[in-house]
ZADO-1210 file (C-alpha; in nm, 4 decimals, padded with zeros to 6 digits):
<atoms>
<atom x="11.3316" y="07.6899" z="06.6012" code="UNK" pos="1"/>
<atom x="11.2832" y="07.4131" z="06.9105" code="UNK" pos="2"/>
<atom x="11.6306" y="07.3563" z="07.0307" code="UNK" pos="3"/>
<atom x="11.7211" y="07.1084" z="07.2667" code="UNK" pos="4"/>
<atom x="12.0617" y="07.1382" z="07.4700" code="UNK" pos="5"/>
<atom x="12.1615" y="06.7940" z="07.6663" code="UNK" pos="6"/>
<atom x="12.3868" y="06.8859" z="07.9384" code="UNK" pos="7"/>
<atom x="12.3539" y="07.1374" z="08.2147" code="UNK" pos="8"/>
<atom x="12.7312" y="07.1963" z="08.3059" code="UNK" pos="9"/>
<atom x="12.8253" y="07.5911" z="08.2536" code="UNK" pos="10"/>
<atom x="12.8613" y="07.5670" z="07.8877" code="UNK" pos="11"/>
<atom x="12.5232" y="07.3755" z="07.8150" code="UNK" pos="12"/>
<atom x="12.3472" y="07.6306" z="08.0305" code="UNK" pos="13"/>
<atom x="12.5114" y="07.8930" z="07.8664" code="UNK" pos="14"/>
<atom x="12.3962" y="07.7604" z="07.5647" code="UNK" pos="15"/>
<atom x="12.0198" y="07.7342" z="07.6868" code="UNK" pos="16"/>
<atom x="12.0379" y="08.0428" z="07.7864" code="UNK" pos="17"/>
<atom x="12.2015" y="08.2114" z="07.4484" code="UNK" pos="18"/>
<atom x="11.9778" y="07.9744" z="07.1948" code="UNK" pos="19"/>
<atom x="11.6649" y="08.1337" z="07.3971" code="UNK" pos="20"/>
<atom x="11.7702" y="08.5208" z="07.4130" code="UNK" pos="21"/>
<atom x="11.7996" y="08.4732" z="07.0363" code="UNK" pos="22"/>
<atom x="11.4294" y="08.3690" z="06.9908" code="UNK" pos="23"/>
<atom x="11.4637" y="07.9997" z="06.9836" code="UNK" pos="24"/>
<atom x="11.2066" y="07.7960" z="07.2194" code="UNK" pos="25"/>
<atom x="11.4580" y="07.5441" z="07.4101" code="UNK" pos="26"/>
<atom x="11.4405" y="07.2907" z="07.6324" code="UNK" pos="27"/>
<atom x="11.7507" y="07.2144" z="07.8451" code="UNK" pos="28"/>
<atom x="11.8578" y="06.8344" z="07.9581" code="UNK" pos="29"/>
<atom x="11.9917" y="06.7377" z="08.2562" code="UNK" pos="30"/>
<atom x="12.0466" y="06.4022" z="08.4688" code="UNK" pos="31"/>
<atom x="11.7558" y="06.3924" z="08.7316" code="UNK" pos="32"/>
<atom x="12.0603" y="06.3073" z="08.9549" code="UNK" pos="33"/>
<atom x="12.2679" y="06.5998" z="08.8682" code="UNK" pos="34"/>
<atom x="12.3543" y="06.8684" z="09.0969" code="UNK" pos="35"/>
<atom x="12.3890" y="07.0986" z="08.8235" code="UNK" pos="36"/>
<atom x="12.0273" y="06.9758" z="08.7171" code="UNK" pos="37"/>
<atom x="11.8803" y="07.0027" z="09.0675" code="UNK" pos="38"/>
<atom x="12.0118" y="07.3075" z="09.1461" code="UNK" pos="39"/>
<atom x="11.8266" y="07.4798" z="08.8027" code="UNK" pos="40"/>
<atom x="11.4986" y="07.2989" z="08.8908" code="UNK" pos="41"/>
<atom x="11.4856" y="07.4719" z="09.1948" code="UNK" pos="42"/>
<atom x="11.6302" y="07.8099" z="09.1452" code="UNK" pos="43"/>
<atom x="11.6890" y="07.8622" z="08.7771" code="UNK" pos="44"/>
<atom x="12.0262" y="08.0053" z="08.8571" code="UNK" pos="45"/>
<atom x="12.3668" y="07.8411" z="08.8810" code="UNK" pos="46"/>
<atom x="12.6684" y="08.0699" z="08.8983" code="UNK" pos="47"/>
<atom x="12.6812" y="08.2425" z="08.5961" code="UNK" pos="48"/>
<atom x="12.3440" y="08.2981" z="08.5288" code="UNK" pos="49"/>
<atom x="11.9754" y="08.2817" z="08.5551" code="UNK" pos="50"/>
<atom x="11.7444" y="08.1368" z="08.2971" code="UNK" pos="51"/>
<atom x="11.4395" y="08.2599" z="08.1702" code="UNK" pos="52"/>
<atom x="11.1285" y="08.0771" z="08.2465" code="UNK" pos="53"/>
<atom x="11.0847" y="08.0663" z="07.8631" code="UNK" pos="54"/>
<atom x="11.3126" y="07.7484" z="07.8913" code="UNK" pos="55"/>
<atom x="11.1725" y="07.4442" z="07.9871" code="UNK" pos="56"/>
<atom x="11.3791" y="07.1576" z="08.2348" code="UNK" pos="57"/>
<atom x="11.3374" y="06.8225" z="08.1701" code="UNK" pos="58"/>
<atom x="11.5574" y="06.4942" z="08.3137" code="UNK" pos="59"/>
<atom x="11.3771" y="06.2917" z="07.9983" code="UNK" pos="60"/>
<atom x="11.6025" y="06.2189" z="07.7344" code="UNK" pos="61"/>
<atom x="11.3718" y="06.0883" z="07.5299" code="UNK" pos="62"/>
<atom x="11.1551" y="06.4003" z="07.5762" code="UNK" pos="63"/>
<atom x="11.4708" y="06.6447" z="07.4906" code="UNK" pos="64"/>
<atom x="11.5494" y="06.4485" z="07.1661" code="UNK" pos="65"/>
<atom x="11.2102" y="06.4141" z="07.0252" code="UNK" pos="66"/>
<atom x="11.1382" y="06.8048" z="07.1503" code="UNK" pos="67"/>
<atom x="11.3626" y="06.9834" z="06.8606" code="UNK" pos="68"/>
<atom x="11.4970" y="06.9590" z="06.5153" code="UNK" pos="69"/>
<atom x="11.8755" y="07.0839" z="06.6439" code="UNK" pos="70"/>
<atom x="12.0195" y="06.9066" z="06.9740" code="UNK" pos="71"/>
<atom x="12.3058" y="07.0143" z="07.1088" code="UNK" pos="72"/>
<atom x="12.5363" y="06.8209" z="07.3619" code="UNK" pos="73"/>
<atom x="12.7399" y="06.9764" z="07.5859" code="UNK" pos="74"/>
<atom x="12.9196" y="06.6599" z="07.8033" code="UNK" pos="75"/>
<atom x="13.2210" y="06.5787" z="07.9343" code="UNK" pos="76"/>
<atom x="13.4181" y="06.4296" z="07.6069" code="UNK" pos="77"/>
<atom x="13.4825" y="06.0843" z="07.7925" code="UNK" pos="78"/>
<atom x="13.1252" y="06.0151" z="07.8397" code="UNK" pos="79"/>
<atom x="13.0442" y="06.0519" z="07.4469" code="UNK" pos="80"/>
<atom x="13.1228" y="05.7239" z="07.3377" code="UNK" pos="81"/>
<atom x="12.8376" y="05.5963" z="07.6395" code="UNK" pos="82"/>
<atom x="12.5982" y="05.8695" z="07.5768" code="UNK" pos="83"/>
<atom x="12.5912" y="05.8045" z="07.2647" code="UNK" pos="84"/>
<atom x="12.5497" y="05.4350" z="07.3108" code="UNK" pos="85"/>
<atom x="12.2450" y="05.5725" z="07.5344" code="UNK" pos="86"/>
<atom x="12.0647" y="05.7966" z="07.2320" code="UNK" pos="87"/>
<atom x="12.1189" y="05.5119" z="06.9566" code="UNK" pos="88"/>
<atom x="11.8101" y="05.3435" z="07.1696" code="UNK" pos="89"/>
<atom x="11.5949" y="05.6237" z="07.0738" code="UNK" pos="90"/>
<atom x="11.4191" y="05.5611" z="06.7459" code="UNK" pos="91"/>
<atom x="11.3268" y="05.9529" z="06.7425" code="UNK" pos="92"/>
<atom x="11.7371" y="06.0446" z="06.6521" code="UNK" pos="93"/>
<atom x="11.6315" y="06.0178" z="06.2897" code="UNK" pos="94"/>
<atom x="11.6769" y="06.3286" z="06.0520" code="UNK" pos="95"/>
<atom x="11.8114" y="06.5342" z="06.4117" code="UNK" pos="96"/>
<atom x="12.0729" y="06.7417" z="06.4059" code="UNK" pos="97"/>
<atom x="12.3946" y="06.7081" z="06.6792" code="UNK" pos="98"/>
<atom x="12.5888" y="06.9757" z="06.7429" code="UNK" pos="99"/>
<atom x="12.9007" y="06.9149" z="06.9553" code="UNK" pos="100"/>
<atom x="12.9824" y="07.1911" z="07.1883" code="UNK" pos="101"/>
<atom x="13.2512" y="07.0016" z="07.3509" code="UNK" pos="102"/>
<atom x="13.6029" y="06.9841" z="07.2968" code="UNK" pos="103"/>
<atom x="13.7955" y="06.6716" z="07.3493" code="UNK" pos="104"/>
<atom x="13.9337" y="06.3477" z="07.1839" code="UNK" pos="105"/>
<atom x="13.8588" y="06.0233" z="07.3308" code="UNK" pos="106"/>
<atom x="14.1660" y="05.9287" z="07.5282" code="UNK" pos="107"/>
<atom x="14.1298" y="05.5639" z="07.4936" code="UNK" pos="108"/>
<atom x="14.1302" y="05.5474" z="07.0941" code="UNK" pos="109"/>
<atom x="14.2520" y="05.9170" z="06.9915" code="UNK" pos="110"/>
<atom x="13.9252" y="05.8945" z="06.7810" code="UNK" pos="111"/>
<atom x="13.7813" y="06.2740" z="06.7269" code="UNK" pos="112"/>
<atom x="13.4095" y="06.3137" z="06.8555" code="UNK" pos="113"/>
<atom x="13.2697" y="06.3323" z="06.5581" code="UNK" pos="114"/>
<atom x="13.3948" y="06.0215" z="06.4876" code="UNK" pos="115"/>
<atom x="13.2866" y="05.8521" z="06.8412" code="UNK" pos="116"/>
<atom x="12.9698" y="06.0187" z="06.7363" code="UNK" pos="117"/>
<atom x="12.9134" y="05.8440" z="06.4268" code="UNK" pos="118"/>
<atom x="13.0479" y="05.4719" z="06.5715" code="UNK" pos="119"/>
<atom x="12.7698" y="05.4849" z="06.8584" code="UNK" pos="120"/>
<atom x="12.4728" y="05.6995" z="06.7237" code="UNK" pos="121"/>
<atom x="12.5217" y="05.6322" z="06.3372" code="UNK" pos="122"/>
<atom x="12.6651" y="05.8127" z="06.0363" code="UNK" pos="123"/>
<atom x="12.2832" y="05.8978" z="05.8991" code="UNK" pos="124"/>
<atom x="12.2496" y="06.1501" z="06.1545" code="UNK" pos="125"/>
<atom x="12.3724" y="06.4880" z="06.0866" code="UNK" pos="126"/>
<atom x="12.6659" y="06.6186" z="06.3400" code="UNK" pos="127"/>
<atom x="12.8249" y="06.9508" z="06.3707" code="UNK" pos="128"/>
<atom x="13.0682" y="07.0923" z="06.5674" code="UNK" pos="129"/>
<atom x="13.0886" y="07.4086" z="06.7403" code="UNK" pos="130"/>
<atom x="13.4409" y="07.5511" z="06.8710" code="UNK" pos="131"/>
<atom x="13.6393" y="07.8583" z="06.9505" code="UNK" pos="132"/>
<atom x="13.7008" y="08.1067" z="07.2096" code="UNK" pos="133"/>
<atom x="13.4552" y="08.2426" z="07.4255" code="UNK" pos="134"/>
<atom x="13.4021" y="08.2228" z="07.8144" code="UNK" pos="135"/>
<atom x="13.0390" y="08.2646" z="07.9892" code="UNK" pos="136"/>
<atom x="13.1784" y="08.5093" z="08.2462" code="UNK" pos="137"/>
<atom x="13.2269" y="08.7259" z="07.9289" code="UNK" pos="138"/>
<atom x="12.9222" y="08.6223" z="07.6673" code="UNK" pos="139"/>
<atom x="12.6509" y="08.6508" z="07.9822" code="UNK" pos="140"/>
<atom x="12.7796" y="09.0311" z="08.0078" code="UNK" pos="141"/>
<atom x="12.7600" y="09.0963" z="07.6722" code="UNK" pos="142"/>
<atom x="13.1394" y="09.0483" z="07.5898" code="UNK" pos="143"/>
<atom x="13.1254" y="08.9069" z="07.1999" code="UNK" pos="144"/>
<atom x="13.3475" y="08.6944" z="07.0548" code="UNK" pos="145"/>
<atom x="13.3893" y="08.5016" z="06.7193" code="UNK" pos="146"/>
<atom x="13.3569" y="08.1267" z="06.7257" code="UNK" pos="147"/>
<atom x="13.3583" y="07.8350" z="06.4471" code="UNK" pos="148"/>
<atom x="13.0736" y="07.5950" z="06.3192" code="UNK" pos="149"/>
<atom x="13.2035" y="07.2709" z="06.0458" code="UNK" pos="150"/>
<atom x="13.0666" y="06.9933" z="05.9424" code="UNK" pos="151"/>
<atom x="13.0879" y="06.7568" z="05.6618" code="UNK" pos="152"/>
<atom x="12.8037" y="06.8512" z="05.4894" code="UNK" pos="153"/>
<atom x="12.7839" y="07.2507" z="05.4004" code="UNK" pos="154"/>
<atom x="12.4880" y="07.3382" z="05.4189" code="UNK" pos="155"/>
<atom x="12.4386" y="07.1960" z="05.7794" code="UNK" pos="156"/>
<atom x="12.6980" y="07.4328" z="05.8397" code="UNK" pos="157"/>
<atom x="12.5141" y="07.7129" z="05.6807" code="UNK" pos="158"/>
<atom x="12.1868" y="07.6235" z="05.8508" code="UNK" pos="159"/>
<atom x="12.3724" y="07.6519" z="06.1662" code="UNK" pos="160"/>
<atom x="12.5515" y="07.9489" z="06.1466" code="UNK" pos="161"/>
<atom x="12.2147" y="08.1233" z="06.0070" code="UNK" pos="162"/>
<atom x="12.0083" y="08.0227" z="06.3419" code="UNK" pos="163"/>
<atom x="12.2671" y="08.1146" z="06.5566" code="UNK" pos="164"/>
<atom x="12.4272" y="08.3845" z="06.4864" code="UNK" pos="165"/>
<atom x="12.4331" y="08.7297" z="06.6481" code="UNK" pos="166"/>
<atom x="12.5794" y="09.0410" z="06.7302" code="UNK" pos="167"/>
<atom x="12.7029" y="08.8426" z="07.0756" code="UNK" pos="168"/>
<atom x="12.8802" y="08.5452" z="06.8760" code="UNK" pos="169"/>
<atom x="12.9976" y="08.5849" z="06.5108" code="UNK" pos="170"/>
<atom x="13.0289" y="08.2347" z="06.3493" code="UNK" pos="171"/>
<atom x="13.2688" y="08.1631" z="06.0708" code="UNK" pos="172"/>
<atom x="13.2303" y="07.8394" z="05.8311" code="UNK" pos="173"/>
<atom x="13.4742" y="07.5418" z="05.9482" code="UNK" pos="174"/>
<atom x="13.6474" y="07.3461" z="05.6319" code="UNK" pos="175"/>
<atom x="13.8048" y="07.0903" z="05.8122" code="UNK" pos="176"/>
<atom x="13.6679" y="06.8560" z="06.1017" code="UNK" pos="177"/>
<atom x="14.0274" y="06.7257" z="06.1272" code="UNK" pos="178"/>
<atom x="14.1726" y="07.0454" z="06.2190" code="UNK" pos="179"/>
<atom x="13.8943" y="07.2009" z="06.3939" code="UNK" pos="180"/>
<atom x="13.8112" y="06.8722" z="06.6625" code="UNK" pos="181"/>
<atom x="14.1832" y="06.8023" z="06.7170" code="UNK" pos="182"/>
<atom x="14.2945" y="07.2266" z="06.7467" code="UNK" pos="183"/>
<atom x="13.9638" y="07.2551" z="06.9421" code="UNK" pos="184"/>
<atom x="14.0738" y="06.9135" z="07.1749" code="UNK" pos="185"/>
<atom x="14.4770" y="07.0499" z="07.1533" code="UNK" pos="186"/>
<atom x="14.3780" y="07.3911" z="07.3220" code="UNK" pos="187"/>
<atom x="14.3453" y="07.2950" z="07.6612" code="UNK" pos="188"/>
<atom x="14.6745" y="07.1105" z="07.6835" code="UNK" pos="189"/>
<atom x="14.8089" y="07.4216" z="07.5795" code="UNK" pos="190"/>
<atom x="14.6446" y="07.5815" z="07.8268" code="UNK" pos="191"/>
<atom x="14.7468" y="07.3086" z="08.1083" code="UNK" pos="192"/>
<atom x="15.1007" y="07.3909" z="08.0152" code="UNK" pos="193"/>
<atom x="15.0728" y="07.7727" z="08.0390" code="UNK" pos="194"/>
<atom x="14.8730" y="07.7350" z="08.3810" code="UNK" pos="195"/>
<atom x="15.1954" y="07.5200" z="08.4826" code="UNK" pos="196"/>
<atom x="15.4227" y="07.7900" z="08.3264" code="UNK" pos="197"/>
<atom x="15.2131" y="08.0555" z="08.5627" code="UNK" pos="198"/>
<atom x="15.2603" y="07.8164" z="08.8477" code="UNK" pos="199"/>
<atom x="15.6775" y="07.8455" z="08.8159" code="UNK" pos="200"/>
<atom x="15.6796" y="08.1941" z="08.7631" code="UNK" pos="201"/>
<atom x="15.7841" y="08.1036" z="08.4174" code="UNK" pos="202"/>
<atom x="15.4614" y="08.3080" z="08.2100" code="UNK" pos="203"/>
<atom x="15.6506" y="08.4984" z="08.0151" code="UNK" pos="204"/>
<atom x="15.7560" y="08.1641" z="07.8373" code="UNK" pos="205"/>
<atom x="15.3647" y="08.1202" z="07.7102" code="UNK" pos="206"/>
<atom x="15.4768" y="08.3048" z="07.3470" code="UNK" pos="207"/>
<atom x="15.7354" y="07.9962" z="07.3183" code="UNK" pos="208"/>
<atom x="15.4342" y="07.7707" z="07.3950" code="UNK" pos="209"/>
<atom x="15.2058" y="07.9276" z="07.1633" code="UNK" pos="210"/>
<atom x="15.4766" y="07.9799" z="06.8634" code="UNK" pos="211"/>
<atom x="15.6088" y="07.5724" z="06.9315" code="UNK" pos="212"/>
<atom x="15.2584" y="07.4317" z="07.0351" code="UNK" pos="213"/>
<atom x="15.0777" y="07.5754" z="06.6487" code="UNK" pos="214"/>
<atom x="15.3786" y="07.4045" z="06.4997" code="UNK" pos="215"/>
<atom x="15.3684" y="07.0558" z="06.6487" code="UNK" pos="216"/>
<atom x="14.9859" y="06.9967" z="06.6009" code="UNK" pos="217"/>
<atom x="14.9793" y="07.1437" z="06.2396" code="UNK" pos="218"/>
<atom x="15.2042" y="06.8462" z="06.1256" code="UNK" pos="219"/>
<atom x="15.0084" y="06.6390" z="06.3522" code="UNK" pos="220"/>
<atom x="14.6799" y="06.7240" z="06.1189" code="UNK" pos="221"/>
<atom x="14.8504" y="06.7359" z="05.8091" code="UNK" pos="222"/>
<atom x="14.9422" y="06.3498" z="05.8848" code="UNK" pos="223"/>
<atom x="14.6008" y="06.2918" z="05.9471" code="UNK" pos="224"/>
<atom x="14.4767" y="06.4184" z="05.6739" code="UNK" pos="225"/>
<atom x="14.3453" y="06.7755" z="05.7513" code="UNK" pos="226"/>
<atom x="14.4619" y="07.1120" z="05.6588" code="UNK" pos="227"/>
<atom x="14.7797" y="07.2364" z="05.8711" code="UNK" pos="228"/>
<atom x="14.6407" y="07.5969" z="05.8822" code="UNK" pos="229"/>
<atom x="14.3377" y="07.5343" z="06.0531" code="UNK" pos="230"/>
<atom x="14.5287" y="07.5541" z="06.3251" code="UNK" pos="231"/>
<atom x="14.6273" y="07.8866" z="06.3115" code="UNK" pos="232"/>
<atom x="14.2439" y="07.9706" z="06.3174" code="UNK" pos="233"/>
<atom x="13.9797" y="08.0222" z="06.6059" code="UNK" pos="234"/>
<atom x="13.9676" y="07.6926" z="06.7203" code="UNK" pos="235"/>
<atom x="14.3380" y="07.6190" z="06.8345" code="UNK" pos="236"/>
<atom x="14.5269" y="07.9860" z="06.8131" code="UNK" pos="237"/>
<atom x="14.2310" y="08.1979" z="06.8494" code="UNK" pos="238"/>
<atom x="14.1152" y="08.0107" z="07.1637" code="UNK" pos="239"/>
<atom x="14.4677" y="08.0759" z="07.3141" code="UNK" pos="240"/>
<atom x="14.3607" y="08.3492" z="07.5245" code="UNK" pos="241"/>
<atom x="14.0598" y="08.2349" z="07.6404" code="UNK" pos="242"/>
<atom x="14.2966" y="07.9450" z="07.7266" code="UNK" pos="243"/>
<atom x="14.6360" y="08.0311" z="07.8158" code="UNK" pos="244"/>
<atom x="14.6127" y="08.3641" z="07.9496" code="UNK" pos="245"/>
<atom x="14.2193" y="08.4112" z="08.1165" code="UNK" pos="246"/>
<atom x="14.1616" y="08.3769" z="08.4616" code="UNK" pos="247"/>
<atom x="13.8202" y="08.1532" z="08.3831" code="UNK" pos="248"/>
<atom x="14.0101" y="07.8909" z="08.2101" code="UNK" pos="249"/>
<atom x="13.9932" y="07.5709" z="08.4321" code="UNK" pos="250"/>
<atom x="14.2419" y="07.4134" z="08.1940" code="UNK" pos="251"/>
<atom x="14.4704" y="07.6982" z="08.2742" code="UNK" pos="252"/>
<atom x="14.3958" y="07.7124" z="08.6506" code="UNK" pos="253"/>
<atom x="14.4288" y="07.3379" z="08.6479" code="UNK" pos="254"/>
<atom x="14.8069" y="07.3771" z="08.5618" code="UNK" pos="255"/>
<atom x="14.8551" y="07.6154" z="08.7719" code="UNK" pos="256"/>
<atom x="14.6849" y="07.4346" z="09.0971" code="UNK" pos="257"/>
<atom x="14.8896" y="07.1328" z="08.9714" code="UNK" pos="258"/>
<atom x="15.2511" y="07.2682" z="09.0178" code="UNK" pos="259"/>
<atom x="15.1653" y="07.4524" z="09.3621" code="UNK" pos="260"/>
<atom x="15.0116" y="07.1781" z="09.5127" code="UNK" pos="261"/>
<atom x="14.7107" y="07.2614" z="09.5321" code="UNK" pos="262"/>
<atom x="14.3405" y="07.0873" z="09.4616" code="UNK" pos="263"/>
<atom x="14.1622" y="07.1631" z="09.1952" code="UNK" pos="264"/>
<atom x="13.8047" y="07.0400" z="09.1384" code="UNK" pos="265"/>
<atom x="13.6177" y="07.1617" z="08.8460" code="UNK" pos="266"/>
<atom x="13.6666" y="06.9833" z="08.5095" code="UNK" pos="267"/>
<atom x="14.0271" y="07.0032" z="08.2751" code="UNK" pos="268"/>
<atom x="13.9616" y="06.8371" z="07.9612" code="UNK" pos="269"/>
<atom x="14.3403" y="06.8906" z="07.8867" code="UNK" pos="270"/>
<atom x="14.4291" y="06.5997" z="08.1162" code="UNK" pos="271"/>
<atom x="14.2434" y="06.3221" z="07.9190" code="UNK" pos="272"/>
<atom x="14.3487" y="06.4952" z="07.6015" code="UNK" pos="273"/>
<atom x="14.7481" y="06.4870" z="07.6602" code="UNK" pos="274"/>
<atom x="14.6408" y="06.0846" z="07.6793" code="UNK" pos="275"/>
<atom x="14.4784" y="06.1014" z="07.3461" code="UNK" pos="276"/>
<atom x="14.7522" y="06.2979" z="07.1716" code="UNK" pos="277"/>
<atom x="15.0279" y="06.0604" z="07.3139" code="UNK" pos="278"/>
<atom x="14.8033" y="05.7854" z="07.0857" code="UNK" pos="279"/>
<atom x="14.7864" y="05.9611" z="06.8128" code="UNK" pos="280"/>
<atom x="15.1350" y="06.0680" z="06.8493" code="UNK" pos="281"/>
<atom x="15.1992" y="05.7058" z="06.7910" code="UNK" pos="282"/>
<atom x="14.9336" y="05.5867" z="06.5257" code="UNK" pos="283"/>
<atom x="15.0345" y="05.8479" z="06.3117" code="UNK" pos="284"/>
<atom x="15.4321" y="05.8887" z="06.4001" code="UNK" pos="285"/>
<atom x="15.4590" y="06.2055" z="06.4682" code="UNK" pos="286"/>
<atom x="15.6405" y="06.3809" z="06.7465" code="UNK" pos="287"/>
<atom x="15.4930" y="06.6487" z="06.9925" code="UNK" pos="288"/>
<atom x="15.7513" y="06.7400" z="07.2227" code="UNK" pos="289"/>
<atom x="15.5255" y="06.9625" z="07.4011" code="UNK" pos="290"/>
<atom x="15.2315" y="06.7108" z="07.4516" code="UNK" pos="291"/>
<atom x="15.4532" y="06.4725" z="07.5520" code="UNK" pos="292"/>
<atom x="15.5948" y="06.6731" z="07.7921" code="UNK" pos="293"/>
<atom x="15.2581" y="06.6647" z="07.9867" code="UNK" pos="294"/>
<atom x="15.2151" y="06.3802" z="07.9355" code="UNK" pos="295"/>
<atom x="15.5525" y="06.2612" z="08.1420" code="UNK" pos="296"/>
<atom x="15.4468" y="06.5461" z="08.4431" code="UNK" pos="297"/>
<atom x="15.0848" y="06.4287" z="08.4306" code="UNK" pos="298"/>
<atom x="15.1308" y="06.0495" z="08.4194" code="UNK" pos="299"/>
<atom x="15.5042" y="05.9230" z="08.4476" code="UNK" pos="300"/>
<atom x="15.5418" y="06.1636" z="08.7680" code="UNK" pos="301"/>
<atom x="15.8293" y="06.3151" z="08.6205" code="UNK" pos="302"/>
<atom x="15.9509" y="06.6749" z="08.7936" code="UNK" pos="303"/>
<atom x="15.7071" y="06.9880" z="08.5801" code="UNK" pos="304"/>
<atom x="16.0116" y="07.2477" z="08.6627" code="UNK" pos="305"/>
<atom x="16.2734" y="07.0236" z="08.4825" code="UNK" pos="306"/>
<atom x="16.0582" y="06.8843" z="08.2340" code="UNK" pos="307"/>
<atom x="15.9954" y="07.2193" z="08.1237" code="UNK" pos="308"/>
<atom x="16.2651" y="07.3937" z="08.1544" code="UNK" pos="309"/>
<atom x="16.4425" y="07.0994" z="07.8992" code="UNK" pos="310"/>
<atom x="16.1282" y="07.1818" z="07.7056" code="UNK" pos="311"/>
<atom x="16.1859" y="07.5068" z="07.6582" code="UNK" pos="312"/>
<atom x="16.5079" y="07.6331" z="07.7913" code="UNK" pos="313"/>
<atom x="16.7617" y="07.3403" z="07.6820" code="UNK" pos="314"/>
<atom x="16.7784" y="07.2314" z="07.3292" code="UNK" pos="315"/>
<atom x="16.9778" y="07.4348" z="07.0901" code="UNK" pos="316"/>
<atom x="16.8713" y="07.3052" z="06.7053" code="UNK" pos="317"/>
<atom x="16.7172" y="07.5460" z="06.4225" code="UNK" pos="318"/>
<atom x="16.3749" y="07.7363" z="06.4814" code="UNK" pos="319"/>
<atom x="16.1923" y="07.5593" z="06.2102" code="UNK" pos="320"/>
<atom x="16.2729" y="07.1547" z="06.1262" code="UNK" pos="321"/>
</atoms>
């Protein structure tokens, strides 16, 4: 199949470069402005890995979209709602396929991509999204892992699970875009706080996190309408360690940096996230103790050491309320 990937960051190349070793004919989109973009044009390489010259470059978005039957984005999650804005110009989008290979909530609405998606392209395309644990440090040496592919029709699903599977990535069928966007989104404030936790010398607290964490965000997507359990499957708890424990994850390392002092420059998704879960927090009245714990360190300035140790340490009530 032609597959197009928009976005050149380390996941969208990674993508590129795992849709072509499967046999797909790709072409990979980047701004021409980009110094993830330049740096491909010119060597093919960024640090992960090196693409085959099977894959073509191209700064046209109009070429990329009108190139393949499947398009995947891989963008920052706060530049959907514009980039989508951007695509809804182009009359080719008809009949495509969007796969989201992000994960993130828009932090000024709490609306799920998918949903951002639909408000700035249109609901008559067909969008997917792809989730789970997996790092490119591990896939690009032939380290496989199982990952998650939903949407609301099933047999996009099924289409996209059949052309993308292999014996690197195992896909399972998602039920529940609730679940699987917000778990998918949740995950890296999860792994914010354990970076933070590693930062205090407090890691051995992460099985608190994890065990507390599942709990607050399955009520969260029962109240919105999703299945509590999908939580509890590869796109919230199975991404954990990819998350809370690897030494790739820059949601993790974020924390971390954050609590020493230190700068950290690469891209968290967490932080915009603990933004969107304090709105949904709200719309749908529901408490997340842990979220909005971050959520006072990241933005209100209050102390992380206190803040978590009343977190975790402090309260004495029953396990399960």
């Amino acid at each position: 199949m032609k597959i197009s990937v928009l976005g050149c960051g380390r996941w969208g190349t990674f993508i590129a470069w795992y849709a072509n070793k499967i046999g797909h004919k790709v072409m990979l989109w980047g701004r021409e402005n980009s110094k993830n973009y330049i740096r491909l044009d010119e060597t093919r390489k960024n640090d992960y890995l090196t693409l085959s010259e099977d894959i073509e470059l191209s700064n046209s978005i109009h070429k990329a979209v009108s190139f393949a039957e499947f398009i995947i984005i891989s963008i920052s999650a706060q530049e959907l709602r514009s980039f989508g804005s951007q695509l809804s110009l182009i009359n080719e989008i008809q009949g495509k396929t969007f796969i989201l290979c992000m994960k993130g909530i828009e932090a000024s609405s709490g609306k799920r991509l998918s949903q951002v998606f639909g408000e700035t392209v249109g609901y008559d395309t067909n969008v997917a999204v792809w989730v789970g644990p997996g790092h490119v440090q591990d896939f690009v040496n032939n380290i496989p892992n199982c990952m998650v592919v939903d949407s609301e029709e099933v047999k996009i699903t099924k289409k996209i699970v059949q052309e993308f599977s292999s014996d690197l990535i195992r896909f399972y069928y998602g039920q529940d875009m609730i679940g699987n966007e917000i778990g998918a989104a949740a995950k890296n404030v999860m792994g914010t706080a354990a970076g933070m936790l590693d930062g205090l010398n407090y890691g051995s607290l992460k099985g608190s996190l994890m065990a507390r964490g599942t709990r607050e965000l399955s009520r969260l997507v029962t109240a919105m309408g999703g299945n509590d359990v999908t939580i509890y499957g590869l796109s919230h708890l199975g991404d954990y360690e990819a998350t809370l424990f690897s030494l790739h994850s820059h949601n993790r390392k974020f924390g971390q940096s954050y609590v020493s002092g230190e700068k950290f420059e690469k891209l968290a998704e967490g932080v915009s996230t603990v933004k969107a879960l304090k709105e949904l927090s709200e719309q749908y009245d529901v408490e997340l103790p842990i979220c909005k714990a971050m959520y006072d360190i990241l933005f209100n300035d209050q102390d992380a050491k206190d803040t978590l140790e009343n977190l975790f340490l402090r309260p004495v009530k029953f396990e399960f309320q």
